[in-house]
matplotlib code that plots the C-alpha trace (Angstrom):
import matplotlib.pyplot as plt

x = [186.7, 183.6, 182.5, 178.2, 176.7, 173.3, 170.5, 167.1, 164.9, 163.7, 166.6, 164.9, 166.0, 169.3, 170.2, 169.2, 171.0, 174.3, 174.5, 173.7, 176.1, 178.6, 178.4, 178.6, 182.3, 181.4, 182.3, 178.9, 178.1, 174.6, 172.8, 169.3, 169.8, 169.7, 171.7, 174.9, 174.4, 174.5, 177.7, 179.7, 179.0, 180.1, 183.5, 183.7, 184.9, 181.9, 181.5, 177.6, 175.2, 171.5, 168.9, 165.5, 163.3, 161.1, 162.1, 161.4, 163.2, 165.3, 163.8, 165.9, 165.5, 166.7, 169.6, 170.7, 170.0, 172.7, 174.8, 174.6, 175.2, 178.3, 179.3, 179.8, 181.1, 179.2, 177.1, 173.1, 170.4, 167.5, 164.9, 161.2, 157.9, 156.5, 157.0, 156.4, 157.4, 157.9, 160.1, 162.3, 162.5, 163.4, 166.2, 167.7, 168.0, 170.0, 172.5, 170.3, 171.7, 168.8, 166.0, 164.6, 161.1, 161.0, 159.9, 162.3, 161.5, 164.6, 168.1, 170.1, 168.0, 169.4, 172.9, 172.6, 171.6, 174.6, 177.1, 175.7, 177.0, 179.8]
y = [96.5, 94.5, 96.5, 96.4, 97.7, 98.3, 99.0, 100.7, 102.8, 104.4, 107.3, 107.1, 103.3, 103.9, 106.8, 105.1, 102.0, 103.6, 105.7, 102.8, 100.0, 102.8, 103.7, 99.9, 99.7, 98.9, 100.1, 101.4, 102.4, 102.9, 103.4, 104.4, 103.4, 100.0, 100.2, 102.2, 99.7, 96.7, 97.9, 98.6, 96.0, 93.8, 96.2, 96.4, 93.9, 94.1, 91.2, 91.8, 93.4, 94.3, 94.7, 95.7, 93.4, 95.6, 99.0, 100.6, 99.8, 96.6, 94.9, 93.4, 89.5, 90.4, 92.2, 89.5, 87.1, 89.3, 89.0, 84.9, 84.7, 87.2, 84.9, 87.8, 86.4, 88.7, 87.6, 88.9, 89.6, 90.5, 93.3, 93.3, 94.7, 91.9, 88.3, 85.7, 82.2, 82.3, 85.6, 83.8, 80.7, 82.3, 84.8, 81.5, 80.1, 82.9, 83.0, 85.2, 83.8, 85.5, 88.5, 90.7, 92.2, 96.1, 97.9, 96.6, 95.6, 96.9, 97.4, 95.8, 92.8, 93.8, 94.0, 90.5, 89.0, 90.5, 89.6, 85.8, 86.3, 87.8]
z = [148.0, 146.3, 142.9, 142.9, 139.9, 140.3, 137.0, 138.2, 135.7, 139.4, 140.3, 144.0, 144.6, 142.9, 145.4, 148.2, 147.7, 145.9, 149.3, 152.2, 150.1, 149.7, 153.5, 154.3, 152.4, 149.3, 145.7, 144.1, 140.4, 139.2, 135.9, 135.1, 131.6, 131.0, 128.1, 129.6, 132.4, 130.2, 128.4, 131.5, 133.2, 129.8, 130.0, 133.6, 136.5, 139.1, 141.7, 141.8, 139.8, 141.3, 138.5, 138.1, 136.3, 135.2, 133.1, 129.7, 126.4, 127.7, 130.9, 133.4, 132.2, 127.8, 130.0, 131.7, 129.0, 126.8, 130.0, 129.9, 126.3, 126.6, 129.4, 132.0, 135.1, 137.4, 140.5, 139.4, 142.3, 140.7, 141.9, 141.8, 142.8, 141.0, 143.4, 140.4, 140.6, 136.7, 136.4, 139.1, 137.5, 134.1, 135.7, 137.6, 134.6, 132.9, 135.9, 138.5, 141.8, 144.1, 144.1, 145.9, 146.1, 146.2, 148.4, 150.5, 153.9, 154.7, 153.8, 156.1, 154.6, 151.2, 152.6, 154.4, 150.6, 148.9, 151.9, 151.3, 147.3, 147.8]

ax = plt.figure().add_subplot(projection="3d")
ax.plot(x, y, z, "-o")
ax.set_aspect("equal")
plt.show()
C-alpha cells in the first residue's frame, strides 16, 4: 500500500483528501503543522507527499527546500490556489515533480496525478 503524506494549513482540504485517497486504497497521514509534517516526513518512508504552498510560519517551498537539502527521497506534488509560472519553476527546481491548483476541479483529477507518480 502507497504511504501519501499530505501538509495543508486548511483542516477542510486535509479531511477531504485524507478520506477520498484513503477510500481509493491508499495509506494517508496528514499534518496541519508544517513543522510536524516536515519532521515525519524526514523520519518517515512516504512514496508521495502533497503540500501546500502557501501556509503560516514555514510555507510550502522553505519546506521542501529543507526536504532537497536533507535529500528525502519522497515524490512532492505541490498545491496551490495561486497558478504562477515562477512558484512552479522554483518548486521544480527543489524536486516538485507536479502541482495542483486548489480548489480542485475535482478529485478523481487529483487521484489521476498521483497514480501518474506513483
Amino acid at each position: 500500500m502507497k504511504r501519501i503524506a499530505i501538509i495543508d494549513d486548511e483542516q477542510d482540504i486535509l479531511n477531504v483528501l485524507e478520506r477520498y485517497l484513503s477510500k481509493n486504497g491508499y495509506d494517508v497521514q496528514t499534518f496541519s503543522n508544517p513543522q510536524s509534517g516536515l519532521n515525519s516526513v524526514k523520519s518517515g518512508s512516504y512514496d508521495l507527499l502533497l503540500l501546500d504552498i502557501m501556509m503560516p510560519v514555514l510555507d510550502g517551498l522553505s519546506l521542501l527546500k529543507e526536504l532537497y537539502e536533507s535529500k528525502v527521497d519522497t515524490k512532492v506534488v505541490m498545491m496551490t490556489a495561486f497558478d504562477t509560472l515562477e512558484k512552479s519553476l522554483e518548486a521544480h527546481k527543489y524536486g516538485a515533480s507536479n502541482y495542483i491548483t486548489k480548489p480542485f476541479k475535482s478529485l478523481d483529477q487529483v487521484k489521476v496525478k498521483l497514480e501518474e507518480l506513483l
